[in-house]
N, C-alpha and C positions, 0 to 999 in steps of 0.2 A: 467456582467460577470467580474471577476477577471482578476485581469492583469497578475498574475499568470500563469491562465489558460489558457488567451489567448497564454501566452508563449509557456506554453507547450502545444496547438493544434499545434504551427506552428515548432514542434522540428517534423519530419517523426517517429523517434525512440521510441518515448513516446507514441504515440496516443495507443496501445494495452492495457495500464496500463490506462488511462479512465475508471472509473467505478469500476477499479477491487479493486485500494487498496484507503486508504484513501487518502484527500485533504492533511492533514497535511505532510501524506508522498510523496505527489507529491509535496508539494510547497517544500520540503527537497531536494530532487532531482532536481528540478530546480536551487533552490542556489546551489547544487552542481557541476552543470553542469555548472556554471556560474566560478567556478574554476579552469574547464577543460585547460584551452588557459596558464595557466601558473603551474600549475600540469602536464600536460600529462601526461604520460606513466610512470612516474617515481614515485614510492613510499614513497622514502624516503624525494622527494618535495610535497608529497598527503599528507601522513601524516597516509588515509585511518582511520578518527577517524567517521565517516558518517557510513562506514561499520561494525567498532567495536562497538559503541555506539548504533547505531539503528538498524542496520541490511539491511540499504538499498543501493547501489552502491556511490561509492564513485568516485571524481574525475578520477582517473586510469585508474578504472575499465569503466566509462561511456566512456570515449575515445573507448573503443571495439567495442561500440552498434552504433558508429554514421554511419557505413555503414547497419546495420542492427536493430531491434528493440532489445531493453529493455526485458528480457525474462522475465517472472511473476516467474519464483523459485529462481530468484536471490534477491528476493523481503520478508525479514523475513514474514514469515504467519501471525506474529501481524498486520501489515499493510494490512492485503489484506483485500477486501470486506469482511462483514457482512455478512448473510444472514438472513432477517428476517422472511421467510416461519416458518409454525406452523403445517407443516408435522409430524405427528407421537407425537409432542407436546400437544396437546388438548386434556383436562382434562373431564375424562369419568362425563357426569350429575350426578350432585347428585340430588336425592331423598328428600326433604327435612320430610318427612313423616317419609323415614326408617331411616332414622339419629336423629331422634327423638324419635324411635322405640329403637335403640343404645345403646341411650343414657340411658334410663331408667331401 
């Protein structure tokens, strides 16, 4: 396991965001959180270039979550899981006869 991610199982606030958004943007928000202790509350020592740049919480902002979890919409939707389901996606058989048939 990543040391990363052993981080963030052991942050309460993070564990919801598991699975939902990508690795890269949790290991983003761990270094961010890791800024918290001399950022706080205050913007103009945050900087908030985490939130401009990627779209994910920034110093500041994470200070809100530490009594509560991480909400998933404060999280840009580039980051958030995938889905790979091929619902409604699957491509009707072809025929290889009547495409030949077509073609002629």
């Amino acid at each position: 396991m990543h040391i990363w991610l052993d981080m963030f199982l052991n942050l309460p606030y993070t564990k919801k965001l598991l699975g939902m958004v990508s690795r890269y943007a949790l290991n983003q928000i761990v270094v961010e959180y890791k800024r918290v202790s001399y950022a706080g509350i205050d913007s103009s020592h945050c900087g908030c270039v985490m939130r401009t740049t990627h779209g994910l919480p920034c110093a500041c902002e994470l200070v809100r979550y530490v009594v509560s979890s991480i909400p998933l919409g404060v999280i840009h939707m580039f980051w958030q899981r995938l889905s790979f389901s091929d619902q409604g996606l699957s491509e009707p058989k072809v025929n290889i006869t009547e495409e030949m048939e077509n073609i002629s």
